[in-house]
N, C-alpha and C positions, 0 to 999 in steps of 0.2 A: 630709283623706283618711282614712277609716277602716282600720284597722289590716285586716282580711282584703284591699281592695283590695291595700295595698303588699306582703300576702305573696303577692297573688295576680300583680302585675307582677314581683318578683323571683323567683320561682321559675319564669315566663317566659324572664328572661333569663338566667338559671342553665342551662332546658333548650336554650336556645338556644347557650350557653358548650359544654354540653355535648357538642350534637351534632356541634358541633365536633370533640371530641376524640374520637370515635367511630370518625373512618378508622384512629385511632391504636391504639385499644383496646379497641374495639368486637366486637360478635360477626361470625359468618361469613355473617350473613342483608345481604342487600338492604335497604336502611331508604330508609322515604321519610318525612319529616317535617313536620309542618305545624301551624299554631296554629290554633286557633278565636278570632276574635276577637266582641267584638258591635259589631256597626254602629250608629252614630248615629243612621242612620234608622232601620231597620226594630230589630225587637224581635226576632228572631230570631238565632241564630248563624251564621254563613255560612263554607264552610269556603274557604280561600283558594286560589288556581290558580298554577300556573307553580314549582313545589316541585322542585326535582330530584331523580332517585333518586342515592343515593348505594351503592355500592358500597363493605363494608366489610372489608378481611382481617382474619383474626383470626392468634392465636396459634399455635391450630391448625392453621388453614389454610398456614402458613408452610411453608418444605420443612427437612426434617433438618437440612441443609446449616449451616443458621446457629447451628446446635447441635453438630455434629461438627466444621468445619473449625475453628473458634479451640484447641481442645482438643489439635488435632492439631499446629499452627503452633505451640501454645506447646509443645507434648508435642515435638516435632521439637527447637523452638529449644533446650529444656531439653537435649537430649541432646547437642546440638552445643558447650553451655556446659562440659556435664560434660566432654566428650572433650579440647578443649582445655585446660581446667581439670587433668586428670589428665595430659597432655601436658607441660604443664608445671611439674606439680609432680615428676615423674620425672624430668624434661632435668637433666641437671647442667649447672651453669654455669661456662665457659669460665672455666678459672682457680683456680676457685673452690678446691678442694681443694689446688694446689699453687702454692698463694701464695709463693713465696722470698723478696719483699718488692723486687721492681723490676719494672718494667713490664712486661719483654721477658718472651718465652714461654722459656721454656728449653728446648735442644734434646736427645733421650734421649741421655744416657751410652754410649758405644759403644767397646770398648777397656780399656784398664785391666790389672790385674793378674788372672789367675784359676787356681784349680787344675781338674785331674782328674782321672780317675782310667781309667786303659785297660783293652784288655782283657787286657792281662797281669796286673792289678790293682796296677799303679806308678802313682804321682801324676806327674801332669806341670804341665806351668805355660806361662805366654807367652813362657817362654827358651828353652824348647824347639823352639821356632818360629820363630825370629828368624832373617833372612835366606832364609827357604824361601818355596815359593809354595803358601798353603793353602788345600784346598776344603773348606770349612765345611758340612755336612749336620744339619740337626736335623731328628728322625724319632723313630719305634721299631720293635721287629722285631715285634713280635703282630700284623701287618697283613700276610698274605700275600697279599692283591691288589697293594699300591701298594707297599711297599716295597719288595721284591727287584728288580724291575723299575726303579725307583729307580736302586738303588745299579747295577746292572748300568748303564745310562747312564751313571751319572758315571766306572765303572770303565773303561768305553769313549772319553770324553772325556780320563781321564787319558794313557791309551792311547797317544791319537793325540796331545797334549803332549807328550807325550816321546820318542815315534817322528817326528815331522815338527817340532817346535819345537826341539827337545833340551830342555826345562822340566820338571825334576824339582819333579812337584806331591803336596804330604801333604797324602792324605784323611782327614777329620777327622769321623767319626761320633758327632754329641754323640745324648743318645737323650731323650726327653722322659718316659719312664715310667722312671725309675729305681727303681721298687719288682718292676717285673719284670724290668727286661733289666740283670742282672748281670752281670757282667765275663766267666765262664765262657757266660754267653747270648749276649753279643755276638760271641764269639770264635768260639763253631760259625754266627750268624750272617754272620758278614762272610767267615769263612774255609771252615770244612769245606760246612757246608752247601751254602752258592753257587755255589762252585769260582771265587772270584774270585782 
C-alpha cells in the first residue's frame, strides 16, 4: 500500500473521529458530513446518501447562566464559610476563661463582706444590716426619665410594708456612676429634690 493511500485512509478516520466531537466543540452552524469515496466499478467519485444533519452548539451559543451561576454558589458558599468561621472565632468558650480546675461550673459570689459609703459620707458595711429587711436598688440619679419614678415606686412599696405589714424595710440606693453621684448628689437626690 503506498504511503499517500494510508495518509489518505487515516486522515478519513481522523475526520470521521472528529465529527464526532463536533456536537461537543464544534461551531454554531448546522454541518452535514460526508465522504467521497471511489467506487470499484465505475471511475468516478460518487458522493454517498443518507448523512444526517447534525446540529452543533457552540460556546457561544450557550446562555450566560453557566457562566454566572458557579461564581455565584461558590461566591455565596464562600460568604457563608466566612460567617460562620468568624462566628466562631469570637464565641468564647464555655469555661474556657474561668477554669478553677474542677468540672462543675461555679456559681457567681453573692454576699460576703462589703463597704460603703452613704450619703452622709460615713462608711457602712453588712453589720449594719444585720437583722433588718433590705431593699437593694442599683441605679444613678443623671437619668431623669426612669429614675425618680423608680425610686418613688419603691418608696411607695416601703410605705405600704410598714403600714399594712408593720416590716421596717432599709432602702439601700447603691449608684453605678460613682464619678458623678456623690454623696452630697445623692442626698439632694433621694431627699430634698423628691420630697421622699
Amino acid at each position: 500500500m503506498p504511503i499517500s493511500r494510508f495518509i489518505f485512509f487515516s486522515a478519513k478516520h481522523r475526520f470521521a473521529h472528529a465529527s464526532n466531537l463536533l456536537p461537543r466543540f464544534g461551531s454554531s452552524k448546522r454541518i452535514q458530513s460526508c465522504g467521497y469515496t471511489k467506487s470499484a466499478k465505475n471511475n468516478y467519485y460518487k458522493k454517498p446518501t443518507g448523512h444526517p444533519v447534525v446540529n452543533v452548539e457552540t460556546q457561544a451559543s450557550r446562555s450566560s447562566g453557566a457562566y454566572i451561576i458557579p461564581p455565584i454558589i461558590l461566591g455565596f458558599g464562600g460568604l457563608l464559610a466566612f460567617l460562620h468561621y468568624n462566628d466562631e472565632r469570637r464565641a468564647v468558650k464555655i469555661g474556657k476563661d474561668s477554669y478553677t480546675g474542677s468540672d462543675t461550673a461555679a456559681a457567681p459570689i453573692i454576699g460576703g463582706p462589703f463597704t460603703l459609703v452613704n450619703s452622709e459620707n460615713q462608711i457602712v458595711n453588712e453589720q449594719d444590716f444585720l437583722g433588718n429587711w433590705v431593699l437593694l436598688y442599683f441605679g444613678y440619679t443623671s437619668s431623669p426619665d426612669i429614675g425618680p419614678d423608680q425610686v418613688r415606686i419603691m418608696a411607695k412599696a416601703i410605705d405600704t410594708l410598714e403600714s399594712k405589714e408593720n416590716l421596717k424595710v432599709l432602702p439601700v440606693f447603691v449608684t453605678i456612676d460613682p464619678q458623678r453621684d456623690t454623696p452630697a448628689q445623692l442626698r439632694a437626690y433621694l431627699k430634698g429634690s423628691y420630697n421622699l
